[in-house]
C-alpha positions as CSV (number, residue, x, y, z in Angstrom):
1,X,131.7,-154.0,-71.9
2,X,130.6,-150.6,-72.4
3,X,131.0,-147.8,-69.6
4,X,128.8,-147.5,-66.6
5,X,126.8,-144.1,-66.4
6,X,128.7,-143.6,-63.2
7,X,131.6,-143.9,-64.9
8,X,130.2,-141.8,-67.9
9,X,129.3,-138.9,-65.8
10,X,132.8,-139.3,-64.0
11,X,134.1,-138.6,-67.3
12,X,131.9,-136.0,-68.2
13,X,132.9,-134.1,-65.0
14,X,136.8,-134.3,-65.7
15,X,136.6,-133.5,-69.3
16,X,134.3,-130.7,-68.8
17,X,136.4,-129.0,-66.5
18,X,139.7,-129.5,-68.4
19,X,138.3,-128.1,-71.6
20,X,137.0,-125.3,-69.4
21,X,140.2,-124.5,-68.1
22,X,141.6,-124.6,-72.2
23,X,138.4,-123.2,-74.0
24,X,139.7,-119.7,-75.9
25,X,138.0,-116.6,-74.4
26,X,134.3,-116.3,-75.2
27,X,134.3,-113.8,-78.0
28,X,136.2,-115.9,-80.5
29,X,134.4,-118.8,-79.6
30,X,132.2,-118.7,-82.8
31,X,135.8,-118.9,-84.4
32,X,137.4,-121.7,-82.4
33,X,136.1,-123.6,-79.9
34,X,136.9,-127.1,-77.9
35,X,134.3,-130.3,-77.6
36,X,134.8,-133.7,-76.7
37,X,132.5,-136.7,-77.4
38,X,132.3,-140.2,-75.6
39,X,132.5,-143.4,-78.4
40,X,132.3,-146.8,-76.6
41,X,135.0,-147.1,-74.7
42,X,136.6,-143.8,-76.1
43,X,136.9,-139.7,-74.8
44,X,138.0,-137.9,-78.0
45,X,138.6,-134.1,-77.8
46,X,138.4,-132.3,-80.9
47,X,138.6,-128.4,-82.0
48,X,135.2,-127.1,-83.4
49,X,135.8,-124.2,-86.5
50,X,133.8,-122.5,-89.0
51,X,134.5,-124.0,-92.7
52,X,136.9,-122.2,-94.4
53,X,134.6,-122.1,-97.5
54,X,131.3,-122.3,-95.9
55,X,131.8,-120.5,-92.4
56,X,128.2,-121.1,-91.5
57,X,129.3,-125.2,-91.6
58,X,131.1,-126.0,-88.4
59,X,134.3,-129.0,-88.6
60,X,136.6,-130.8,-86.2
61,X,139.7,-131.2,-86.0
62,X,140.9,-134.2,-83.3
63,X,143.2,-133.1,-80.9
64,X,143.4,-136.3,-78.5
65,X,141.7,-139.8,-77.8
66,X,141.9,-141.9,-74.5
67,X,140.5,-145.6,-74.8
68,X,139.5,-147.7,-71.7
69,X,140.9,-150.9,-71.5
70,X,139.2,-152.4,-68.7
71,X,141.2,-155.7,-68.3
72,X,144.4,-153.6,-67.6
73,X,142.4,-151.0,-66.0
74,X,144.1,-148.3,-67.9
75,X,143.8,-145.8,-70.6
76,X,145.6,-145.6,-74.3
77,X,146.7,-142.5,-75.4
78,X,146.3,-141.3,-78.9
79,X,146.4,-138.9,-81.6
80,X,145.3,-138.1,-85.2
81,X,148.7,-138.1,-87.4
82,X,148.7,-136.5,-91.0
83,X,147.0,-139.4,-91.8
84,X,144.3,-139.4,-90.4
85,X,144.4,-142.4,-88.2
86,X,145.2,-142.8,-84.4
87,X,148.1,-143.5,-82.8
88,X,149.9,-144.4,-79.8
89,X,151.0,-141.7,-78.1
90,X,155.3,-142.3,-77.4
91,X,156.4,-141.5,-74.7
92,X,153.1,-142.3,-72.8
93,X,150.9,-144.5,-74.3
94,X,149.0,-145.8,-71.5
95,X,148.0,-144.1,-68.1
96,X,146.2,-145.5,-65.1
97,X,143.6,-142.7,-65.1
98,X,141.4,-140.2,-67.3
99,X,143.3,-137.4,-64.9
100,X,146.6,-138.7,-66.4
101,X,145.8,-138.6,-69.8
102,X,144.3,-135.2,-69.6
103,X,147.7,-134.0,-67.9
104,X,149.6,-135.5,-70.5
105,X,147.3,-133.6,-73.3
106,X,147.8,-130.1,-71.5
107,X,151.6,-130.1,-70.9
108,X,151.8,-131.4,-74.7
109,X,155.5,-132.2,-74.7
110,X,155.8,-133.0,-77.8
111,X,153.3,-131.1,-79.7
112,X,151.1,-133.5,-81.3
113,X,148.0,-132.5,-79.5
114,X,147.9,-128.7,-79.8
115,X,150.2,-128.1,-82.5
């Protein structure tokens, strides 16, 4: 079952303003920026940069991924390994809210979100 649009512009809200709160100062911006996109039942929140050999072409980079499981009313943690595939994220991979998850990205314990 997909989201709701309540729940959708919930999300927008939180993720918004936590990105806000992250985003690097304007001026660099065209160099590195944050974004987030909403897939089914997913948040992901990516880095936006210029192409290294095309700057005009702009690429992500996944930083973090939270996925609604509605019958546990909870939320999975990921994030993109070398790989390229999601994982669980250990210590925490489930939370009870969006909030959580996003509090779990900032602090970063362990560095597999921001590097």
């Amino acid at each position: 079952m997909a989201l709701s649009e309540f729940e959708i512009e919930r999300i927008k809200a939180l993720v918004e303003e936590f990105l806000e709160r992250r985003r690097p100062p304007v001026e660099i911006r065209d160099k590195l920026d944050l974004a987030y996109r909403i897939e089914g039942q997913s948040v992901v929140l990516f880095e936006v940069r210029p192409r290294y050999d095309n700057p005009k072409e702009k690429i992500e980079f996944a930083v973090a991924k939270a996925t609604y499981v509605r019958k546990s009313d909870s939320w999975k943690i990921l994030w993109q390994r070398a790989d390229l595939r999601w994982h669980g994220y250990e210590p925490h991979p489930e939370v009870d809210s969006l909030e959580k998850f996003l509090e779990v990205v900032d602090k970063d314990q362990y560095h597999c979100f921001w590097g």
